[in-house]
C-alpha positions as a Markdown table, in Angstrom:
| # | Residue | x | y | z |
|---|---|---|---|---|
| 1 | Unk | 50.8 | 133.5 | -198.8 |
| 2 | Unk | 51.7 | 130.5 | -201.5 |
| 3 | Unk | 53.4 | 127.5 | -199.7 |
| 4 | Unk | 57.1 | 126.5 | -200.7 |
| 5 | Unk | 55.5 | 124.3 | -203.1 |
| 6 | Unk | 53.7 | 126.5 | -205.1 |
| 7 | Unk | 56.6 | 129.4 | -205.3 |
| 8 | Unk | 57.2 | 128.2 | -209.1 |
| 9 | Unk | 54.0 | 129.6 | -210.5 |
| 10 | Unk | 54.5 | 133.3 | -208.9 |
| 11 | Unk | 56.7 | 135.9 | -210.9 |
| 12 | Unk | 56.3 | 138.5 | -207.6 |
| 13 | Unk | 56.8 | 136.7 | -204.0 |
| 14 | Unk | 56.7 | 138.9 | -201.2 |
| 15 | Unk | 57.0 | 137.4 | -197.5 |
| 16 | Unk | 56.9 | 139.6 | -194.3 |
| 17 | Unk | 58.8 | 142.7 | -196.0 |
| 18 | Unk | 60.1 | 145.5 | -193.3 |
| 19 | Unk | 61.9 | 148.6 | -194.4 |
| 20 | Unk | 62.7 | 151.3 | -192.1 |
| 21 | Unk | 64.0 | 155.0 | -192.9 |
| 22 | Unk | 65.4 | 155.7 | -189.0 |
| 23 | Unk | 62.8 | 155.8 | -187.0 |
| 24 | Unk | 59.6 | 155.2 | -189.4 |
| 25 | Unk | 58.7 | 151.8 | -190.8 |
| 26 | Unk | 57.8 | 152.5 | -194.3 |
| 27 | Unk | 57.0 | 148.7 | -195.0 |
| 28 | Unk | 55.3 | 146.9 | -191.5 |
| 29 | Unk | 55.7 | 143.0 | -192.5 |
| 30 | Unk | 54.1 | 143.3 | -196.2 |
| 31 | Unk | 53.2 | 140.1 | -198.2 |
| 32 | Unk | 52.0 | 139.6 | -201.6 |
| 33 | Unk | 51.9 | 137.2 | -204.4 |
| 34 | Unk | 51.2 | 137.6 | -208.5 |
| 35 | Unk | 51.0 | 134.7 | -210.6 |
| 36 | Unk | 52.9 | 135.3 | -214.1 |
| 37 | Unk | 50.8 | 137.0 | -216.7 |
| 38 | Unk | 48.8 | 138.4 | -214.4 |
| 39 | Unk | 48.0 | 142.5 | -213.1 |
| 40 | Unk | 48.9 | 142.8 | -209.4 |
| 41 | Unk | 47.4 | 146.4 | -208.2 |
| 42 | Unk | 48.8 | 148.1 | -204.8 |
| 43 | Unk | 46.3 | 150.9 | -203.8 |
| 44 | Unk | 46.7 | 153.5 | -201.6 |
| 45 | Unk | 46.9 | 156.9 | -200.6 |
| 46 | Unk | 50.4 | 158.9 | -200.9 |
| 47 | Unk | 52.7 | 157.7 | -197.7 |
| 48 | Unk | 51.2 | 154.3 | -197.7 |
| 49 | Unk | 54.1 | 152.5 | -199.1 |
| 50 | Unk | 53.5 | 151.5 | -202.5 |
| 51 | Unk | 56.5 | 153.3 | -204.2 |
| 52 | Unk | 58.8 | 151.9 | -201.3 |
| 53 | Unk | 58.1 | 147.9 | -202.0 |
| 54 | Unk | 58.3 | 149.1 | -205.7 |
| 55 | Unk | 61.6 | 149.9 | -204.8 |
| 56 | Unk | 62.6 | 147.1 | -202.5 |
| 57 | Unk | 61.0 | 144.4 | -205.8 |
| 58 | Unk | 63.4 | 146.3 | -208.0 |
| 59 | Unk | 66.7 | 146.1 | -205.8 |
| 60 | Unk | 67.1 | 150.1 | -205.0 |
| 61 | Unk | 66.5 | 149.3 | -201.3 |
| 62 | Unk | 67.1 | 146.0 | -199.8 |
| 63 | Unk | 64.1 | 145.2 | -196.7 |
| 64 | Unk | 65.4 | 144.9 | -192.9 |
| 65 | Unk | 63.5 | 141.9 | -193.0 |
| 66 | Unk | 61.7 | 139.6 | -194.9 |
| 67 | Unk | 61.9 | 138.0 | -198.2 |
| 68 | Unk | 61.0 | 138.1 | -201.8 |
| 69 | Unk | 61.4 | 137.1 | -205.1 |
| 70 | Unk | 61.1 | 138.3 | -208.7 |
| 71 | Unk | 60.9 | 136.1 | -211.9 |
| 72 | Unk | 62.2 | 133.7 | -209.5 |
| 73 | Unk | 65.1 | 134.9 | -208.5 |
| 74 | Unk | 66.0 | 136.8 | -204.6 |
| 75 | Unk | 66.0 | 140.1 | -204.7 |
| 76 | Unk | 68.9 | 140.5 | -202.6 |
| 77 | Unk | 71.2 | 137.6 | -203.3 |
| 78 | Unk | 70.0 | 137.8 | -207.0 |
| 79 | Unk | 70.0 | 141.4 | -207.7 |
| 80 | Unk | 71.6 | 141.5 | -210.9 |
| 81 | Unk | 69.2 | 138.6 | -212.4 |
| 82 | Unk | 66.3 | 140.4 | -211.0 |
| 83 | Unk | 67.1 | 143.8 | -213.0 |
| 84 | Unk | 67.8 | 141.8 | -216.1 |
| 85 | Unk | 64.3 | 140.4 | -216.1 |
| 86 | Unk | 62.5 | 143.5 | -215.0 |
| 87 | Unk | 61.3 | 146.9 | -216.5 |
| 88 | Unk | 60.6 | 149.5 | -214.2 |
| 89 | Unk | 58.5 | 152.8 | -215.4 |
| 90 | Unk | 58.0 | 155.6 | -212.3 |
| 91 | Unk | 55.9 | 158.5 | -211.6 |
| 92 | Unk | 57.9 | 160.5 | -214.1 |
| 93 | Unk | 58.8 | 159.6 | -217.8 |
| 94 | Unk | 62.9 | 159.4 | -218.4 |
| 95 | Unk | 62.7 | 160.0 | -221.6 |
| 96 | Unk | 65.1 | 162.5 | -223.1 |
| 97 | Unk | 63.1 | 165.4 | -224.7 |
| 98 | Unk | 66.0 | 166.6 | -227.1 |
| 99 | Unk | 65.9 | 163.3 | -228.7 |
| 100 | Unk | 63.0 | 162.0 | -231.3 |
| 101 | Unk | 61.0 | 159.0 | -230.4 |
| 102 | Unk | 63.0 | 156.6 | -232.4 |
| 103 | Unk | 66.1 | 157.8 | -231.1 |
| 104 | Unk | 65.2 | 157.2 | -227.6 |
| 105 | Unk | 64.1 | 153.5 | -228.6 |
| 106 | Unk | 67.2 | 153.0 | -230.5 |
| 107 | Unk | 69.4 | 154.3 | -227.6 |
| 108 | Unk | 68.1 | 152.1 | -224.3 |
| 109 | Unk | 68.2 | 149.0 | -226.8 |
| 110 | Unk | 71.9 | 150.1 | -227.9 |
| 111 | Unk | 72.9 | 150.2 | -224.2 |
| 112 | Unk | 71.1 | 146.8 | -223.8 |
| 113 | Unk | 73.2 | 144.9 | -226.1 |
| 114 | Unk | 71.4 | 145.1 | -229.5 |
| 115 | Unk | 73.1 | 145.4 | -233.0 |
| 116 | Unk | 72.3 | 148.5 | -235.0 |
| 117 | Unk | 70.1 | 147.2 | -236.9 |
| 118 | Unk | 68.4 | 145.1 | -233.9 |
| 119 | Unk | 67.7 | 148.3 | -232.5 |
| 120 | Unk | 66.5 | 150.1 | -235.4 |
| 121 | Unk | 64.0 | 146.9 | -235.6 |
| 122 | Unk | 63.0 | 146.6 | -232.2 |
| 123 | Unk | 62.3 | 150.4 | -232.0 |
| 124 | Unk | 60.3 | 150.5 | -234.9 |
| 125 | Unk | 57.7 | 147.4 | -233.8 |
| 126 | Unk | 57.5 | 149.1 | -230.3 |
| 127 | Unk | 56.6 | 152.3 | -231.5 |
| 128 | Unk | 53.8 | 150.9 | -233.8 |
| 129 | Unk | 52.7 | 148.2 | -230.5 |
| 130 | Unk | 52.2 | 151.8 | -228.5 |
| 131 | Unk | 50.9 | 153.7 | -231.7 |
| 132 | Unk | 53.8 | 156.2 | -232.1 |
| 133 | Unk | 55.2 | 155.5 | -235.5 |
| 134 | Unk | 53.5 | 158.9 | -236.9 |
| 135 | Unk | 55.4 | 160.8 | -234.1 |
| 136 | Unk | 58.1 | 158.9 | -234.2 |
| 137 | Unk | 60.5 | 161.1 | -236.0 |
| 138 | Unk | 59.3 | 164.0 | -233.8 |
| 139 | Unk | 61.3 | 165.1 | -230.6 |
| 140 | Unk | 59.7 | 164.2 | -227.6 |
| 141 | Unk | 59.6 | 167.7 | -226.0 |
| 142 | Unk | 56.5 | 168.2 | -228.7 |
| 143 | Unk | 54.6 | 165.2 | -227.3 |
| 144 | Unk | 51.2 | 164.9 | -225.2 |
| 145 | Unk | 51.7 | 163.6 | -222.1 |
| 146 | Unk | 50.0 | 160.2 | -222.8 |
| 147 | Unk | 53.0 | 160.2 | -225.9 |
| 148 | Unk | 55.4 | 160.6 | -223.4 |
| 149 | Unk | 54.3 | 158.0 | -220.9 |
| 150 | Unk | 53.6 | 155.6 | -224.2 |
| 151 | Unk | 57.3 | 156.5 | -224.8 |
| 152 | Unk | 58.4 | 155.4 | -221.4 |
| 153 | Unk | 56.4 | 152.7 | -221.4 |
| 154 | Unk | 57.8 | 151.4 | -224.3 |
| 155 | Unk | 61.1 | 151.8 | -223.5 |
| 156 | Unk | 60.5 | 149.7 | -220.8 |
| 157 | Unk | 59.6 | 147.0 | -223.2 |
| 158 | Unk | 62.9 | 147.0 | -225.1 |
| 159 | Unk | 64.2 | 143.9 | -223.4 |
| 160 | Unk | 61.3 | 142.0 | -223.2 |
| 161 | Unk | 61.0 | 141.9 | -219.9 |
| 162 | Unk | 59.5 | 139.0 | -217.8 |
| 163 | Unk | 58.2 | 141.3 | -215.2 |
| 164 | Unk | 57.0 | 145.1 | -215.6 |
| 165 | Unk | 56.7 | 147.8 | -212.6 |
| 166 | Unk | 54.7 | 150.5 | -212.9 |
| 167 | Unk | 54.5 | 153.6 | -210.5 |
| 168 | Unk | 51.8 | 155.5 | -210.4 |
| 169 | Unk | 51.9 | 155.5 | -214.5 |
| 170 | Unk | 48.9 | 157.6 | -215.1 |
| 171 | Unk | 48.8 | 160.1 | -212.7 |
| 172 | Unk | 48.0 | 163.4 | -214.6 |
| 173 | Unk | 46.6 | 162.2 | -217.6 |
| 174 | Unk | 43.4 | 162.7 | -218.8 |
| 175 | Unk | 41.0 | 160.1 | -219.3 |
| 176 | Unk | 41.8 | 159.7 | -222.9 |
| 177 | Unk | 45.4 | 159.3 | -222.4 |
| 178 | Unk | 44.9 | 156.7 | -219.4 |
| 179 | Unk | 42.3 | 154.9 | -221.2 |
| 180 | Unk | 45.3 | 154.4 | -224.1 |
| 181 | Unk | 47.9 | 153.3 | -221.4 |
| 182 | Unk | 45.1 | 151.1 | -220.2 |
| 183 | Unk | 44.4 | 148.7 | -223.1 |
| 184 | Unk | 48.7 | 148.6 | -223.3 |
| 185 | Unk | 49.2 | 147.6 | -220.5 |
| 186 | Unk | 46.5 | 144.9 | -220.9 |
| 187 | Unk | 47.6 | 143.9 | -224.2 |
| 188 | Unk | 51.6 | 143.8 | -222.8 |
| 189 | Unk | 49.8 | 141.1 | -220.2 |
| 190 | Unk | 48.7 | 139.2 | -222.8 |
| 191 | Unk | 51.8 | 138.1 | -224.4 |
| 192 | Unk | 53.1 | 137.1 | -221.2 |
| 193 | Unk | 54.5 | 139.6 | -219.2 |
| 194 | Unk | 53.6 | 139.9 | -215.4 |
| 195 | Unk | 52.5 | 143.9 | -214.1 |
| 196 | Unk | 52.9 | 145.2 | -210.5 |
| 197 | Unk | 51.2 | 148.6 | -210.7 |
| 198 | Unk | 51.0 | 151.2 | -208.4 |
| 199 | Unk | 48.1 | 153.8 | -208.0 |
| 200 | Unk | 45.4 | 155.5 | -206.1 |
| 201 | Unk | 42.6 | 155.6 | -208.5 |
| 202 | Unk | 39.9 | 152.9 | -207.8 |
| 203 | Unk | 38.8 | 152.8 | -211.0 |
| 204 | Unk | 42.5 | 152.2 | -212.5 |
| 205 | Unk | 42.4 | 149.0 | -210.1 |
| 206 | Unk | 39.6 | 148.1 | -210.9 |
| 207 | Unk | 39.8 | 147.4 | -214.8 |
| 208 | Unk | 43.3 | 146.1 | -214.6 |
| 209 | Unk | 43.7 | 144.2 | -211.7 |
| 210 | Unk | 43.6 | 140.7 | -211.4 |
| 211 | Unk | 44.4 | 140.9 | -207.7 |
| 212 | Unk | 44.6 | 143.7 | -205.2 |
| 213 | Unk | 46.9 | 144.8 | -202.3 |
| 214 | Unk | 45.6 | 147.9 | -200.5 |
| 215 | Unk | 48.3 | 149.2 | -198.4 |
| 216 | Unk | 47.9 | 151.9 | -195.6 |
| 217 | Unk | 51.1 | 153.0 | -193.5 |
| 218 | Unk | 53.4 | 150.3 | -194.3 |
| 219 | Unk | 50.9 | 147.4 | -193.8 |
| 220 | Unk | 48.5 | 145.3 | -195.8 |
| 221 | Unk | 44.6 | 146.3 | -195.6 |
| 222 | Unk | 43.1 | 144.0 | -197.4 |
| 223 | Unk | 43.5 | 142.1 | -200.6 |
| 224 | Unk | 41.9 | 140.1 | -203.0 |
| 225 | Unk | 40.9 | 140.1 | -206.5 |
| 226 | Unk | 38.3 | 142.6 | -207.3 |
| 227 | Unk | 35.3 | 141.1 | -208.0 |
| 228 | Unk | 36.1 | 138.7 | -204.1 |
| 229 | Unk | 36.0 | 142.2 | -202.7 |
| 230 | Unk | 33.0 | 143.4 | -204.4 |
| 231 | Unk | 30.9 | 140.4 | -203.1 |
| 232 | Unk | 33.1 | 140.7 | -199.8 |
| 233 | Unk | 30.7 | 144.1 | -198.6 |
| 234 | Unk | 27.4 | 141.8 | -199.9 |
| 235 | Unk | 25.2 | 141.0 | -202.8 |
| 236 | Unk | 24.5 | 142.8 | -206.0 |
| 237 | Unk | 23.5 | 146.5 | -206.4 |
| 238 | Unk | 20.3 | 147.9 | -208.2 |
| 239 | Unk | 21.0 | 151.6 | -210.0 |
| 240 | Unk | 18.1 | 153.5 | -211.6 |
| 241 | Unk | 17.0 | 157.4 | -212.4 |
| 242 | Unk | 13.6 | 158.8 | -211.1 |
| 243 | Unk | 11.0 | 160.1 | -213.9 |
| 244 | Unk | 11.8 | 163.9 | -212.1 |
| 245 | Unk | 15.6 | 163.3 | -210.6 |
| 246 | Unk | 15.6 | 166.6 | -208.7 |
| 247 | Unk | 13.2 | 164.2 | -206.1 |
| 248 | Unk | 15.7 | 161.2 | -206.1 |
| 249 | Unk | 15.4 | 161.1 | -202.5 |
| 250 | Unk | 11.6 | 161.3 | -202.2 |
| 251 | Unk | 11.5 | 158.1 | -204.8 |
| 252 | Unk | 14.4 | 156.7 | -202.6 |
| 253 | Unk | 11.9 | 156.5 | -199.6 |
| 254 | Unk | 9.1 | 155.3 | -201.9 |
| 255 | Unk | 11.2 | 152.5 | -203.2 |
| 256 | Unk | 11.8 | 151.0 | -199.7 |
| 257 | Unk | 7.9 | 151.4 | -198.6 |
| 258 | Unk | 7.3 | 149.8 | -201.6 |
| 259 | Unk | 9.5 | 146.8 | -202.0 |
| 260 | Unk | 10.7 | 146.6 | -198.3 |
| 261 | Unk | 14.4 | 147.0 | -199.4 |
| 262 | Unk | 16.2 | 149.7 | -198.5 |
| 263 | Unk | 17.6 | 152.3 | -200.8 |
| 264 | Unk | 18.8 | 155.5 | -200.8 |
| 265 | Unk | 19.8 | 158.3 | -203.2 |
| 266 | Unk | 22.8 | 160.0 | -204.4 |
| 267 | Unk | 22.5 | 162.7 | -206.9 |
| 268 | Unk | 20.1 | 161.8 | -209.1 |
| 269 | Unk | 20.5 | 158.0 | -208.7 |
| 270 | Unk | 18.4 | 155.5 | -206.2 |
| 271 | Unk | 20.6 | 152.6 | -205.1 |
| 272 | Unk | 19.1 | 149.5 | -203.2 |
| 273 | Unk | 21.0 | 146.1 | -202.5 |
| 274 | Unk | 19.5 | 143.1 | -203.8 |
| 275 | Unk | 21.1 | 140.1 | -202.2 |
| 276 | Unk | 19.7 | 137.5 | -204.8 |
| 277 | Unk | 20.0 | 138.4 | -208.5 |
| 278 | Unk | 17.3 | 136.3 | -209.6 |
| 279 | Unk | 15.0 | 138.5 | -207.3 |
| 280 | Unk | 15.9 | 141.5 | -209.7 |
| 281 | Unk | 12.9 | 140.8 | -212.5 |
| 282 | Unk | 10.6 | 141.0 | -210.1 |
| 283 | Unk | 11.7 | 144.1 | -208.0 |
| 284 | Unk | 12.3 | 145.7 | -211.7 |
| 285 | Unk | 8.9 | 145.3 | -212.5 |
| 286 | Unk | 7.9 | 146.4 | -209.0 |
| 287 | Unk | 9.5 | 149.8 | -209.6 |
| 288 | Unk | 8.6 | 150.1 | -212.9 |
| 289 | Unk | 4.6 | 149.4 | -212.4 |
| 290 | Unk | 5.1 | 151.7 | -209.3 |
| 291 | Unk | 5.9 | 154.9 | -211.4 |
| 292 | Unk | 9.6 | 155.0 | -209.6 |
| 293 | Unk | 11.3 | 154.6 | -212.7 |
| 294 | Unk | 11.2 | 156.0 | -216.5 |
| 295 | Unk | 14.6 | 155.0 | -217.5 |
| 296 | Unk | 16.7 | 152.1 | -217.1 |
| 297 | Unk | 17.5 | 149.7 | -214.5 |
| 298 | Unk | 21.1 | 148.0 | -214.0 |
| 299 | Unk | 22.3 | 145.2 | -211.7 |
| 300 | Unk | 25.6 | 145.2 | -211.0 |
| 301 | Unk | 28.3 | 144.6 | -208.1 |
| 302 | Unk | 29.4 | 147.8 | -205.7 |
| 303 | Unk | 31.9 | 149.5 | -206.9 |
| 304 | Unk | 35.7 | 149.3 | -205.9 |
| 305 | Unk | 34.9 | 153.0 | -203.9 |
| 306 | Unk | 31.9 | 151.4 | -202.0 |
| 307 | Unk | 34.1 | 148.3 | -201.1 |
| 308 | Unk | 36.9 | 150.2 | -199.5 |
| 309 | Unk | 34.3 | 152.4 | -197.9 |
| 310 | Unk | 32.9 | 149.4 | -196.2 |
| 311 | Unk | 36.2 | 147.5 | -195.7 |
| 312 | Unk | 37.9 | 150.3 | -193.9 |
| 313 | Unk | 35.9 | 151.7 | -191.8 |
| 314 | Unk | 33.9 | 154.6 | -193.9 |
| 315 | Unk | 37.1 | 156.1 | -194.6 |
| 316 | Unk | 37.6 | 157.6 | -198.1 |
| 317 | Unk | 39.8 | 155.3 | -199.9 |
| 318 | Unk | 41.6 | 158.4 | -201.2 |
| 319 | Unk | 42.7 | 159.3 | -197.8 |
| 320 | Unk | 43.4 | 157.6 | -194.4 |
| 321 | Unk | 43.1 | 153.9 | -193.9 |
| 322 | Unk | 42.4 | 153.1 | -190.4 |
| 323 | Unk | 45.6 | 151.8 | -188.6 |
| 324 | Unk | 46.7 | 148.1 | -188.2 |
| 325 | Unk | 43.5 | 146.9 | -190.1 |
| 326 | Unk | 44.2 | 143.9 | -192.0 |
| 327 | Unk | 41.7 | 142.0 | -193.6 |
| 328 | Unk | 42.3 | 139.4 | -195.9 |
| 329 | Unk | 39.9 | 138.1 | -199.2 |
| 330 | Unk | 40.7 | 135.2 | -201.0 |
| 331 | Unk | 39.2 | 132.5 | -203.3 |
């Protein structure tokens, strides 16, 4: 956690959050940080949390314990300057279907304190920001479901907020959509705006993320940025195809007899760790003058999958996170 001293610099503060429904502990003492205009991701499976510090950042549930802060103010003694400089999207858009695009823009700013014109304005750059201005006279029941989260998304944007939550804001779409809601939310980062978002797909955390919190039964796993947590599990990762992939396995074996590293297959692909990346000319050309390899070689860091695997005990990072494990990563 920040000191007192550097509190300034973060638009999310969490310290020691607890939240209890009766008997269960939803949130077990949760801390986090996110610096502004920056991408904070909490991953984990269903039950682990996520949507219940969502709702304690945005003031629907005040913790049992603990503290935090959002765009500098307390979200319990400050509530009403915390939802003024916050926009909050969840797992399901709430846009109204029986309304066109525009209308639904036009309304949330209206209820936010903009003229008519103001909100005629503000609706028509948002729309064009999210690249809805050819639906925009539509109603929304005839929209895709990446329109409708684009929708939601943007009316989230109406007041400019200094902060933006996001729940799970992908979930269902197909890759084309997500990729779309993707590069918005990156470029909403860019003009300022801080993102909490909340999901369980690796890959989701790890093109967005400038840090990560991976919760697991009300408590932290292990966080980091991305990259930290790649180099956490160790060194750099050779990928490459076999000349006949149906005997992956059989080239896997002859790789390690060959450079003494090991290496193993999955599907059609032969993995080996390579500790030092200026080692990988030579064990490139090793494979290559060996007759392992046709195709090409790439050197890269483990992937976010591979990192929880390691981190938490084997365990599918779509499923149960060992209990009371915390690990911390941090520059």
């Amino acid at each position: 956690m920040p000191s007192a001293g550097d509190r300034g610099r973060f638009a999310i503060e969490a310290e020691d959050l607890v939240k209890r429904f009766g008997g269960a502990t939803a949130l077990d003492g949760v801390s986090l940080a996110a610096p502004e205009g920056s991408v904070l991701c909490l991953l984990g499976p269903n039950g682990a949390g996520k949507t219940t510090v969502v709702r304690t950042l945005t003031t629907l549930l005040p913790p049992d314990a603990g503290r935090a802060s959002v765009a500098g103010h307390d979200v319990v003694r400050e509530a009403g300057r915390v939802r003024g400089a916050i926009g909050v999207t969840g797992q399901f858009t709430a846009v109204d279907d029986m309304m066109t695009g525009t209308q639904n823009l036009v309304l949330v700013a209206r209820l936010n304190g903009f003229s008519r014109q103001a909100a005629r304005n503000r609706a028509a750059e948002l729309l064009d920001l999210l690249r809805l201005s050819e639906a925009a006279g539509r109603l929304v029941r005839t929209y895709s479901g990446g329109m409708r989260r684009r929708l939601d998304l943007a009316a989230c944007l109406v007041r400019r907020p200094r902060v933006l939550f996001l729940d799970e804001p992908t979930t269902g779409l197909d890759p084309r959509s997500r990729g779309e809601l993707w590069s918005l939310v990156l470029d909403v980062v860019a003009q300022g705006t801080t993102v909490l978002l909340t999901t369980q797909y690796l890959e989701e955390a790890d093109r967005l993320a400038d840090d990560v919190v991976v919760l697991d039964r009300g408590r932290v796993v292990v966080t980091g940025p991305p990259r930290r947590l790649k180099q956490r599990v160790g060194g750099r990762r050779v990928e490459f195809h076999p000349p006949d992939r149906s005997r992956a396995e059989a080239v896997a074996r002859a790789a390690a007899a060959l450079t003494g590293r090991p290496a193993e297959a999955e599907g059609d692909v032969v993995r080996m760790s390579l500790e030092d990346a200026a080692a990988f000319p030579d064990l490139a050309r090793q494979l290559i003058d060996g007759g392992l390899t046709a195709g090409e070689i790439s050197l890269g860091y483990p992937s976010l999958d591979e990192v929880f695997l390691a981190l938490t005990g084997g365990r599918n990072p779509a499923g149960a996170f060992p209990e009371g494990a915390t690990r911390a990563v941090r520059d």
